[in-house]
N, C-alpha and C positions, 0 to 999 in steps of 0.2 A: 819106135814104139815097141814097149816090152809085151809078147802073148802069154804072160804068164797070167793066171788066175790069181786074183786079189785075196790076201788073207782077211779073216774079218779085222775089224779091228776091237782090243783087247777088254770087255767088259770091265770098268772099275771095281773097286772093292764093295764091298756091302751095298751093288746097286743090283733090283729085284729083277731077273730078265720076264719075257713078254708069255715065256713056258710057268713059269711060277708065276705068275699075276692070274693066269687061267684056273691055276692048280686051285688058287684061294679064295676065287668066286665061287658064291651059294650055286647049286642047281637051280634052273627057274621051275616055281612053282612049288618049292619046299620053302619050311615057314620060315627059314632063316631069310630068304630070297623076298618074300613078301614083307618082313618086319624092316627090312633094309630098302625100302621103296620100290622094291620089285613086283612082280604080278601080284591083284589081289586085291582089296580091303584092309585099311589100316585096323587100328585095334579100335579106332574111338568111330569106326563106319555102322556098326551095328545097331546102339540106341543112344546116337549123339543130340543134340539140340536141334537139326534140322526134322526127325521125324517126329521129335516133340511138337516144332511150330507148326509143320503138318496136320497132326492130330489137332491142333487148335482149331486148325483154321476151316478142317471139318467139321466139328463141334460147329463153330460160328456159321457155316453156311447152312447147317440142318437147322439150327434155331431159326436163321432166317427163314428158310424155305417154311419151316410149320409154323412163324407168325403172319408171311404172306398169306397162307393156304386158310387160317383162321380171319385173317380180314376179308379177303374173297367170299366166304359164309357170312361174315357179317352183313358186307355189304350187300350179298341175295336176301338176305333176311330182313334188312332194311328196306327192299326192294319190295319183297312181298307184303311188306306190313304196308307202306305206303301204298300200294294197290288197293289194299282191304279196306286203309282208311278213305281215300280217294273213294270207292264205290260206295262208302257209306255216308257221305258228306253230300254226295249225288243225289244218292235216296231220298236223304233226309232234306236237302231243296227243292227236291219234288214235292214232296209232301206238303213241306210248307207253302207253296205254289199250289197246289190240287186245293189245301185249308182257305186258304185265301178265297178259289175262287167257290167252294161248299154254299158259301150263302148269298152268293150270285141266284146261281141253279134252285136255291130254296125261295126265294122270293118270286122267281121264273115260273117256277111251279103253284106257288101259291097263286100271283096275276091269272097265270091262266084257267086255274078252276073256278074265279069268282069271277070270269070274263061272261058266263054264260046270264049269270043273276044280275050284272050290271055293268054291260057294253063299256057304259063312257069312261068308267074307271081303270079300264086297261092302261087307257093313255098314262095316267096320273101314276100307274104300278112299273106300267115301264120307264117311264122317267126315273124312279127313282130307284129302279133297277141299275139302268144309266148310270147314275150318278153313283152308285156302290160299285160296280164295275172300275169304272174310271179310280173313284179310291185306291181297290185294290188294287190297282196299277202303280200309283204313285208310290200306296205303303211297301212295294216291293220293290221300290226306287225309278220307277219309268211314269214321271209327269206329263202331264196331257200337255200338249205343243200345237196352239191354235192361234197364231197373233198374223193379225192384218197389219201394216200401215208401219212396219219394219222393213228394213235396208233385207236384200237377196244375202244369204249366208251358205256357201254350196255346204259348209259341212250340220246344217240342219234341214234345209229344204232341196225339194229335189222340183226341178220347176217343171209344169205339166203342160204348162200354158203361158202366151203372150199375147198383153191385151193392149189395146191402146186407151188409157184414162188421162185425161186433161189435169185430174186435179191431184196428180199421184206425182209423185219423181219417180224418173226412170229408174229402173231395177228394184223397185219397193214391190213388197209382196200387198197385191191387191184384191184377191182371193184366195181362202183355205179350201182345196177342195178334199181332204183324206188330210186328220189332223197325225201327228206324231205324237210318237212317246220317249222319252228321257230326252237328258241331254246332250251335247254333241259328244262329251267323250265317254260316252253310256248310251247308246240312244236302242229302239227298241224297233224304229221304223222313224222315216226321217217325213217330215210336213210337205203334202206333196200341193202345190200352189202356183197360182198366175201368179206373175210380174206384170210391169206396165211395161210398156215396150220405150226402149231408147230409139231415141231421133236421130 
């Protein structure tokens, strides 16, 4: 085995060695080095199409955000107004209710001033008190509810009593004692009544 030191061997002709390859790279960070895909920002990194669709797409999200923010007021607005109408829809079924019952009270008042000049005519004033009363029940949709000699219905009568009658079928309503008003899917106060008793 030879201890001699190895010559290199003999670079070709016109081929670049690894000292000249070095010589003829840019330095990093000068603009030759950056335009060559080196450190940096290309030329089209500044105001290319990406910070275009950017800006769009902020544009689109303010527009959203101040048409949310104007619905939201809307809809308080709507909120508030149906409040006000609601409170005055109240009002004003009061009233008509309070009108209704005005010439109950006036007829009430008359009976009893003319009860003292002529006793037996009270009866005859409140009867027909009675009877405007009850009207004005009905005219504000709650009819008088007083029937005997009909089948037990729980969703009109509420039963108070249980009696035994011969001449009744079981579960038939055989006394009114506290009549009702409206109907069952309206009712106002439900007919409170005996039944006959089942066997």
């Amino acid at each position: 085995m030879s201890t001699q030191p190895q010559q290199p061997e003999p670079v070709p002709e016109g081929a670049v060695t690894e000292q000249e390859r070095e010589q003829d790279l840019p330095a990093p960070g000068t603009a030759e080095a950056r335009g060559a895909g080196g450190e940096g920002p290309g030329p089209d990194a500044g105001g290319g199409p990406a910070d275009a669709e950017s800006g769009e797409q902020a544009a689109a999200l303010a527009e959203l955000e101040d048409r949310w923010r104007r619905a939201l007021a809307d809809l308080e607005n709507l909120r508030k107004r149906h409040t006000r109408e609601l409170e005055r829809e109240r009002a004003a079924e009061r009233a008509r209710t309070a009108a209704a019952l005005l010439p109950v009270i006036d007829n009430l008042e008359l009976a009893l001033s003319h009860a003292e000049a002529d006793p037996g005519s009270i009866v005859e004033g409140v009867k027909a008190i009675h009877d405007q009363a009850v009207d004005a029940l009905a005219r504000l949709g709650y009819e008088r509810e007083a029937e005997t000699g009909v089948p037990f219905d729980p969703a009109r009568h509420e039963v108070v009593g249980v009696v035994e009658d011969a001449d009744a079928e079981p579960g038939t309503v055989v006394q009114v004692l506290r009549p009702g008003y409206g109907k069952a899917d309206n009712q106002l106060r439900p007919v409170a009544v005996a039944v006959a008793k089942r066997e």
